[in-house]
C-alpha positions as CSV (number, residue, x, y, z in Angstrom):
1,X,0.0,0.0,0.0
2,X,2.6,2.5,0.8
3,X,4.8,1.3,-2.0
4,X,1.2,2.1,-4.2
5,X,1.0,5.9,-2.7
6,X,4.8,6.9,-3.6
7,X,3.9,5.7,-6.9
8,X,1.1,7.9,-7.2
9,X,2.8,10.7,-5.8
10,X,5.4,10.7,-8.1
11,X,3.1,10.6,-11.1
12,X,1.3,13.2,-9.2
13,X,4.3,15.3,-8.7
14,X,5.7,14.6,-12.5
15,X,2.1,15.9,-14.1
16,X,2.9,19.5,-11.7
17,X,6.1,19.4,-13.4
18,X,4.7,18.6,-16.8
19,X,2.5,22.0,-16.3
20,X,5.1,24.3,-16.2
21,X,5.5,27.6,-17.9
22,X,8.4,30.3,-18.0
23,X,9.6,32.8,-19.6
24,X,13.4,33.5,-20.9
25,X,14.3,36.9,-19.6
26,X,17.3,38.6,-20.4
27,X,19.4,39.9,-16.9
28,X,21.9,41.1,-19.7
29,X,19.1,43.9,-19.3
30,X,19.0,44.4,-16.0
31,X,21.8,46.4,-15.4
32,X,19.6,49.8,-14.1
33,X,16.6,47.2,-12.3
34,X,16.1,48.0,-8.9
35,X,13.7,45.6,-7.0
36,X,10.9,47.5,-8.2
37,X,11.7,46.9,-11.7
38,X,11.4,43.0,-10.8
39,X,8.2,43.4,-8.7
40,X,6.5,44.9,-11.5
41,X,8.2,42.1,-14.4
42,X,7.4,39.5,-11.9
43,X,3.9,40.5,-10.7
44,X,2.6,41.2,-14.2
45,X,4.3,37.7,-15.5
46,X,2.3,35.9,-12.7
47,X,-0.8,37.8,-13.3
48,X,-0.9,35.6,-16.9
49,X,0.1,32.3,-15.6
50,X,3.6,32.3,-15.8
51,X,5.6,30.0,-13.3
52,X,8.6,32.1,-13.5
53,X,11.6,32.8,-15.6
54,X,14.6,31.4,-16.8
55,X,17.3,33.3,-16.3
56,X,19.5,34.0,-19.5
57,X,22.8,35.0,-17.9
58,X,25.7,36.4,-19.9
59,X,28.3,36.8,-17.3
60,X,29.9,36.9,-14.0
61,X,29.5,40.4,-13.9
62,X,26.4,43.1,-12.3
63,X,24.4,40.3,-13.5
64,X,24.6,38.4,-10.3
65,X,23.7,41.2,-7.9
66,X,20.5,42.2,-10.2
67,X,19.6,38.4,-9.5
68,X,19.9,38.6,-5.9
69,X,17.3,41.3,-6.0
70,X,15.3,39.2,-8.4
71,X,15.3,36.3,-5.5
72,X,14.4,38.5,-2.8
73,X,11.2,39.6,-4.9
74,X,10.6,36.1,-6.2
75,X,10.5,34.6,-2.6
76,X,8.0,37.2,-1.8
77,X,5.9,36.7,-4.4
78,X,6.2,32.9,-5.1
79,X,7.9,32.8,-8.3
80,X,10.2,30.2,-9.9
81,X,13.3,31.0,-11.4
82,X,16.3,28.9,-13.0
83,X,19.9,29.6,-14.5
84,X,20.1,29.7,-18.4
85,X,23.5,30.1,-19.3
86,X,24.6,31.7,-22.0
87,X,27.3,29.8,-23.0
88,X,28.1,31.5,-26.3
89,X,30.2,34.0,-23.7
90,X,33.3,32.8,-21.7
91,X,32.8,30.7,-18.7
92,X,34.6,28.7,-16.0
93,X,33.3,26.1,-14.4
94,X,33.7,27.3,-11.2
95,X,32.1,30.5,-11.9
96,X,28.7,28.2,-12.9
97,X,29.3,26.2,-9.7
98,X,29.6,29.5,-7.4
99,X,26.4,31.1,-9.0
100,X,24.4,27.8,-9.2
101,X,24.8,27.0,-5.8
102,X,24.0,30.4,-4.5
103,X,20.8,30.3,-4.2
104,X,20.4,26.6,-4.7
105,X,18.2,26.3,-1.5
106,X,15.7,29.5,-2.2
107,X,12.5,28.1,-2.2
108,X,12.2,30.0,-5.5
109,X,14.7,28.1,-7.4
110,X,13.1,25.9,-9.5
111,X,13.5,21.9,-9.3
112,X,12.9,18.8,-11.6
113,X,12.3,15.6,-9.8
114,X,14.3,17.6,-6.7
115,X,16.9,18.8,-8.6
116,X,18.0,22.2,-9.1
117,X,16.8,22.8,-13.7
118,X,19.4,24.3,-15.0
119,X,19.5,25.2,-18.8
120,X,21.7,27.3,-21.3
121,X,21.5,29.2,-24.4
122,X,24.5,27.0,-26.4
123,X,27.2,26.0,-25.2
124,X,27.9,22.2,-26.9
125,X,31.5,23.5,-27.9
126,X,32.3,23.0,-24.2
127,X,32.3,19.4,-24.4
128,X,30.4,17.0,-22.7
129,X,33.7,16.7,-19.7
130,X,32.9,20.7,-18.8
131,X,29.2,19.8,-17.6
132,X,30.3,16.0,-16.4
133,X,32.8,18.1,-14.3
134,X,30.1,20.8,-13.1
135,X,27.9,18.3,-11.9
136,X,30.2,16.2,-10.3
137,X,31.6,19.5,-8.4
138,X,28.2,20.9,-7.2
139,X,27.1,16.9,-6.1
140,X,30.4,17.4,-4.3
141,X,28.4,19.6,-2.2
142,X,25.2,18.2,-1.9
143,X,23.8,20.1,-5.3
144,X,22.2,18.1,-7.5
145,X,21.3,19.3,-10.9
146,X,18.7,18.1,-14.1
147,X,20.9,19.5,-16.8
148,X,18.5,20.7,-19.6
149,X,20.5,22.5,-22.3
150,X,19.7,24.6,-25.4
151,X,22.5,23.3,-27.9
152,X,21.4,25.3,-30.8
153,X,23.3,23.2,-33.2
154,X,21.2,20.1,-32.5
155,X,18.1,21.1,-35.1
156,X,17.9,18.6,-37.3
157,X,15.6,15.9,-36.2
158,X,18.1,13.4,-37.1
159,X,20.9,14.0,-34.9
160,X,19.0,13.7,-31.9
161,X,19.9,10.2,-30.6
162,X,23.3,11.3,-31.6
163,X,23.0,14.5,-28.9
164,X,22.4,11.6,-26.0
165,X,25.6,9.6,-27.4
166,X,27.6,12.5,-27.4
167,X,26.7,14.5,-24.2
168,X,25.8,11.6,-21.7
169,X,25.7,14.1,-19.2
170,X,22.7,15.6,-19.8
171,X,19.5,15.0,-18.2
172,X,16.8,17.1,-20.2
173,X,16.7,19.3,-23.6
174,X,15.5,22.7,-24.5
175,X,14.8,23.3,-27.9
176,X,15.4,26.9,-28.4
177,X,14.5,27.0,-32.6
178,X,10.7,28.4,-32.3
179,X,11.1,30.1,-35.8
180,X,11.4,28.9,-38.9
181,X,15.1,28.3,-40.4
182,X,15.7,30.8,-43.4
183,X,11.9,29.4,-45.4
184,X,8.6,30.7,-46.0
185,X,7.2,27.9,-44.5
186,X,5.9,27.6,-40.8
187,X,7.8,25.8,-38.4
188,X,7.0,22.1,-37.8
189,X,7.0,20.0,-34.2
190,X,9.4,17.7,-36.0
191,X,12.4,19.0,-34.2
192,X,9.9,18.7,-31.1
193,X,9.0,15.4,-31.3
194,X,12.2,14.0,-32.1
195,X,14.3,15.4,-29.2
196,X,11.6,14.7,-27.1
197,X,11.3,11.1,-27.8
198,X,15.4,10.8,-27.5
199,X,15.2,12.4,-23.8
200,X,12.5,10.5,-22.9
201,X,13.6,7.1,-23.9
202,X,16.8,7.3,-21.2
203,X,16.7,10.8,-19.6
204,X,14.8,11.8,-16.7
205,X,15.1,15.5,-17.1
206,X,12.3,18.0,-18.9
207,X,11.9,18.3,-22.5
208,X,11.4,22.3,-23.3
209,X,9.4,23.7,-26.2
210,X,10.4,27.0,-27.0
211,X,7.5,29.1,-27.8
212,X,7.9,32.8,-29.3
213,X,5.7,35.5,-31.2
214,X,8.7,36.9,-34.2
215,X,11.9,37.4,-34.8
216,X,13.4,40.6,-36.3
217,X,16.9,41.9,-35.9
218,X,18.4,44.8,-37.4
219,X,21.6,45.3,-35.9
220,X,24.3,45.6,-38.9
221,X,27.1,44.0,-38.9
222,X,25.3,40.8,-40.7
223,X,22.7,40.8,-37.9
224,X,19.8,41.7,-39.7
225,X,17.3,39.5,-40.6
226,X,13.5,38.6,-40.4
227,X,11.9,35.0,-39.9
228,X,8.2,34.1,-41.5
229,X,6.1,35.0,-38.1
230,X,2.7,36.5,-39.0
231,X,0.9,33.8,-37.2
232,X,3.4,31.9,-35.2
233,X,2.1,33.2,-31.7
234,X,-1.3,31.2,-32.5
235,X,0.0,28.0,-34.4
236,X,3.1,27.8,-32.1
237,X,1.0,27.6,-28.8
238,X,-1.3,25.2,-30.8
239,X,1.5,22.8,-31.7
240,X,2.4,23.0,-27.5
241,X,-1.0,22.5,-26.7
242,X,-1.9,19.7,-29.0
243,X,0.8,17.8,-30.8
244,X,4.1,18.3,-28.2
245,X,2.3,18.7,-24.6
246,X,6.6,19.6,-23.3
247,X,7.2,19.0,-19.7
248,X,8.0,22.9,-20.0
249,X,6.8,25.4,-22.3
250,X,9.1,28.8,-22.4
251,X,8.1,31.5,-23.9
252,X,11.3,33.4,-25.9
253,X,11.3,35.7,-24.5
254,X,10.4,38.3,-21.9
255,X,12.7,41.1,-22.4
256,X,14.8,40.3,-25.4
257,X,14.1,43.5,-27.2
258,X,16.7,43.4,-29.7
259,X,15.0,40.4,-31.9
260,X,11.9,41.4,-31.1
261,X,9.9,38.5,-29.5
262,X,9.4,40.4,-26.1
263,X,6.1,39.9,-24.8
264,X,7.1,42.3,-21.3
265,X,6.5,45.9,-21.4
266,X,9.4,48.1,-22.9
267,X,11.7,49.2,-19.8
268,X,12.4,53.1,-20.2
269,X,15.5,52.1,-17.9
270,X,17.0,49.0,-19.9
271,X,19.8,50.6,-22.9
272,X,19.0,49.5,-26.0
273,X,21.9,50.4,-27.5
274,X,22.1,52.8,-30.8
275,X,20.2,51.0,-33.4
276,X,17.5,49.0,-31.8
277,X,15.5,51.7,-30.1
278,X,15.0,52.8,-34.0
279,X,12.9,49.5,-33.8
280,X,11.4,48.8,-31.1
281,X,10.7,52.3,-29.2
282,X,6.8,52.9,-29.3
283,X,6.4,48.8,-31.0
284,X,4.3,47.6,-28.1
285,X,3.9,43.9,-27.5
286,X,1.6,43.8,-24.1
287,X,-1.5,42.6,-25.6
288,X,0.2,39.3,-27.1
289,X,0.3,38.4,-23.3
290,X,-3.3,38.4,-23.6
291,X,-3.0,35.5,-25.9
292,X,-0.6,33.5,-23.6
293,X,-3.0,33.9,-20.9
294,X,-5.3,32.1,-22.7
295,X,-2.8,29.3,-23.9
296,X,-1.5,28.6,-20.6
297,X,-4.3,27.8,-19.0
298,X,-5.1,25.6,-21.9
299,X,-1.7,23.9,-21.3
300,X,-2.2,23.6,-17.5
301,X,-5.4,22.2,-17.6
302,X,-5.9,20.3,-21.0
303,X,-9.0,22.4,-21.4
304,X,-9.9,25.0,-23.8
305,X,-10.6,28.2,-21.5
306,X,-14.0,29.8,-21.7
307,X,-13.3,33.2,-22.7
308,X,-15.1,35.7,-20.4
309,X,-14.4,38.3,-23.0
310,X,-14.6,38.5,-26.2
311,X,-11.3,40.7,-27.5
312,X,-9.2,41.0,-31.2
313,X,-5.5,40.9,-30.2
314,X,-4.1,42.3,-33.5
315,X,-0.4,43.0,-34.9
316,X,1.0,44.7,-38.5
317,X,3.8,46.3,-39.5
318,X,4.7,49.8,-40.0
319,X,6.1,49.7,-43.8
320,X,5.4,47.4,-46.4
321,X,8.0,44.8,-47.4
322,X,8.9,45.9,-50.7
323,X,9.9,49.8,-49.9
324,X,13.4,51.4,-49.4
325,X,14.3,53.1,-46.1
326,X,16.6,55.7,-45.7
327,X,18.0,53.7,-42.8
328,X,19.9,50.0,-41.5
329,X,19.9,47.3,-44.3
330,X,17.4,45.1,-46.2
331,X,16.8,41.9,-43.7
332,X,17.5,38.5,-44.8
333,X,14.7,36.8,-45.7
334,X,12.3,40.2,-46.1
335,X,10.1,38.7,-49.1
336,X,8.9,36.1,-46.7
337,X,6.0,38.0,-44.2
338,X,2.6,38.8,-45.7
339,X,2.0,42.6,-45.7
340,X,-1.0,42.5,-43.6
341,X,-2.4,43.3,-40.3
342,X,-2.9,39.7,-38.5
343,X,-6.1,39.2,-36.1
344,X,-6.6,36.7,-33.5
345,X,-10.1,37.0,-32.1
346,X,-10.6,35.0,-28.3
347,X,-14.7,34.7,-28.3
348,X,-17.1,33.7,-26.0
349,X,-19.7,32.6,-28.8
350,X,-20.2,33.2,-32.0
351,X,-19.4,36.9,-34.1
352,X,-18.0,38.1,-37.3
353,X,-14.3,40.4,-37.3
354,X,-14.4,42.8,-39.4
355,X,-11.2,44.2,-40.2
356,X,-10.5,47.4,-42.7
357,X,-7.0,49.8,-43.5
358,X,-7.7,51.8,-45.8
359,X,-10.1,50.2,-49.1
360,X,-9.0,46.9,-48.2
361,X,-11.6,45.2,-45.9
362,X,-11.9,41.5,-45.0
363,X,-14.1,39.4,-42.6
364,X,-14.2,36.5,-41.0
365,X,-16.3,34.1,-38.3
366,X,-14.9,34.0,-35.4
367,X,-16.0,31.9,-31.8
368,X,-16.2,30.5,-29.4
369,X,-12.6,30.2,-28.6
370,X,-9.4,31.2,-30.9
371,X,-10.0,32.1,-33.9
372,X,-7.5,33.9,-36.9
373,X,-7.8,36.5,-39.7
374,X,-5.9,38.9,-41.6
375,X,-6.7,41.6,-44.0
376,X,-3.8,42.9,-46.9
377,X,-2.0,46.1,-46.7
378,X,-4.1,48.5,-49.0
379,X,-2.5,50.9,-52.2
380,X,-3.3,53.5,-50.2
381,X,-0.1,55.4,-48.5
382,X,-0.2,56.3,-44.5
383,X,-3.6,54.0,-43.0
384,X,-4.4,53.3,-39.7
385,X,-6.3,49.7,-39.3
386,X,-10.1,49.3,-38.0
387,X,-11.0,46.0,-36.1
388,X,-14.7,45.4,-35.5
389,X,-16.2,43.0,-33.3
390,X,-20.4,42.4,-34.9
391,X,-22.8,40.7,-33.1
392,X,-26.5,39.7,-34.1
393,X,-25.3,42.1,-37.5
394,X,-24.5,44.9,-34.7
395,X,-21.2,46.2,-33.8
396,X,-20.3,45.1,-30.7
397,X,-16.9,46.3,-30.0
398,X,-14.7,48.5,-31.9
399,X,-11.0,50.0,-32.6
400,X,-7.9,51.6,-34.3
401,X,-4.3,50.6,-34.3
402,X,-2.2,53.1,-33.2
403,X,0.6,53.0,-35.7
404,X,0.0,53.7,-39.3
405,X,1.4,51.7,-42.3
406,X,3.6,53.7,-44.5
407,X,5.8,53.6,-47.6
408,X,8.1,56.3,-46.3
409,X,10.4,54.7,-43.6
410,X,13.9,56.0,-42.1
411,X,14.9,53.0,-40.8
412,X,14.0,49.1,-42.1
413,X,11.3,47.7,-39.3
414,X,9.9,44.4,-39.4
415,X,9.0,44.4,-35.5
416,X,5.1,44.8,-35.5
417,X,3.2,47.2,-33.6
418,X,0.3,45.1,-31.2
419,X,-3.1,46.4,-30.2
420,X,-6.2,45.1,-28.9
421,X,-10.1,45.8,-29.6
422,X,-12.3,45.1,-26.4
């Protein structure tokens, strides 16, 4: 009988794990947070479901005392957190041991199975000996760890029984590629599904889906490029909700501003440097979090929420495609999005969406639940969208975007501006 209970209890305790959801946040921007800077980041990230956030660390630098102030409001509040390393900078070992086992016994450090999740952005050049080594040093005093890395080399479905060969140290994947890879084609779960199986087979750590809204960088220096995103926030979640169902969803990312899937509020604080504020100052993103509201519940429970109500989430672009800026470069792969403004309508029952920028108009049905539409950029220059929400042929809810569309542009943007109606 008591053999029977612990059984249940750890199937119990795996399906809690299995419902987690965080969000990658970058300390790298950080540097000017006081506490109240994570109260507010933390309170609003709970406020949609969010478990807590992984914590993409670049350096043994101010990043460590910003994190201590992240602990003390995550203790308060009852908020996870966990180390992703970003191992595409320079690292010691025994700088990971000293930082991992810091606060290794917070009650807000997140654990797998007991053990202390910790994850990376890269990092496979190391060898498998460098993370053998770390978690042999950190057993060494009493630390264990469920080593769940993002090596962003291993994307190809193929290799994945050849990632467990060659790092037998790990105990748990994250698989960072949420975007598509240089098509115009959506992104598939086969990546997903085949990691996932390979972990699962002989691991006992998480698999963990990435799940993002874009990607647009414009930096120079080669670093500018666009991926095919115009409805990857909705198909994305679907694909976690319904074909992968990951130990872990996180979302990428919170607060990385320069590639432009942030779903947090921009920080006035946080420098953005010299060339990304020219895309991303005034590009609002909060109402996507209205869509991961919805999504996470969905994951946690394995129901479809009722939606209590009914609201357009709705996202375009500032320029067309095709025009020339006066400013940055031409992104890689810019003939891939649509030039449209994208709807996703969350219903309580049954309405039409009526969406118009300047002649061009299109409609679609829409409830109960999720529900997506789009309408094309029109001829005409300098047009602010329309989203209706009709009801019994009434109009039920109404609104403007707050950014037009233009053809005259000093700087190349493909970071969308996102609104809400209702």
């Amino acid at each position: 009988m008591i053999a029977f209970l612990l059984a249940t209890c750890l199937v119990l305790a795996r399906m809690i794990e299995a419902q987690s959801v965080f969000a990658h946040f970058m300390a790298q921007n950080s540097y000017s947070y006081d506490q109240t800077d994570w109260h507010n980041d933390i309170s609003t990230a709970q406020g949609i479901g969010i478990d807590g956030f992984a914590l993409n660390i670049a350096g043994n630098d101010y990043e460590i005392s910003k994190i201590d102030d992240a602990y003390t409001v995550a203790e308060a509040a009852g908020f996870k957190l966990f180390y992703s390393f970003d191992m595409s900078y320079s690292w010691q070992q025994s700088d990971l041991v000293t930082i991992i086992s810091k606060h290794a016994k917070s009650p807000s450090t997140f654990l797998w199975q007991d053990d202390v999740l910790v994850s990376t952005y890269s990092g496979e050049s190391y060898g498998d000996s460098f993370y053998s080594g770390l978690k042999s040093a950190l057993a060494a005093t009493g630390i264990t760890i469920a080593f769940a890395p993002a090596f962003t080399s291993y994307r190809n479905p193929s290799d994945a029984n050849s990632l467990l060969s060659t790092f037998p140290s790990i105990d748990g994947f994250f698989n960072w590629w949420s975007w598509p890879a240089d098509t115009n084609t959506n992104l598939t779960t086969d990546t997903d599904l085949a990691y996932q199986k390979a972990i699962k087979s002989s691991r006992k750590g998480p698999y963990i889906m990435s799940v993002s809204p874009w990607q647009f960088k414009e930096l120079g220096g080669g670093q500018d490029w666009v991926e095919l995103s115009d409805t990857l926030w909705h198909y994305r979640w679907e694909q976690a909700v319904h074909q992968v169902v990951p130990d872990i969803v996180e979302i990428v990312t919170w607060n990385d501003y320069g590639e432009s899937h942030y779903i947090g509020d921009i920080n006035p604080k946080v420098n953005l440097g010299t060339l990304a504020p020219n895309y991303v100052n005034g590009f609002v993103h909060s109402p996507w979090r209205i869509v991961a509201q919805y999504y996470i519940q969905y994951f946690k429970t394995r129901q479809a929420p009722v939606v209590q109500n009914d609201q357009v989430v709705f996202w375009y672009r500032s320029h067309p495609k095709g025009v020339t800026c006066s400013g940055g470069d031409m992104p890689r792969n810019s003939a891939y999005p649509v030039n449209a403004v994208f709807a996703l309508a969350l219903m309580n029952d049954y309405g039409t969406i009526s969406l118009d920028i300047g002649s061009s108009h299109s409609q679609f049905s829409a409830g109960p639940g999720v529900t997506m539409g789009s309408v094309p950029f029109p001829v005409e220059d300098s047009q602010i969208p329309y989203i209706q929400i009709i009801k019994n042929n009434q109009q039920y809810k109404s609104g403007y975007g707050s950014m037009s569309v233009t053809k005259s542009c000093s700087y190349y943007n493909f970071n969308p501006w996102v609104g809400v109606v209702g």
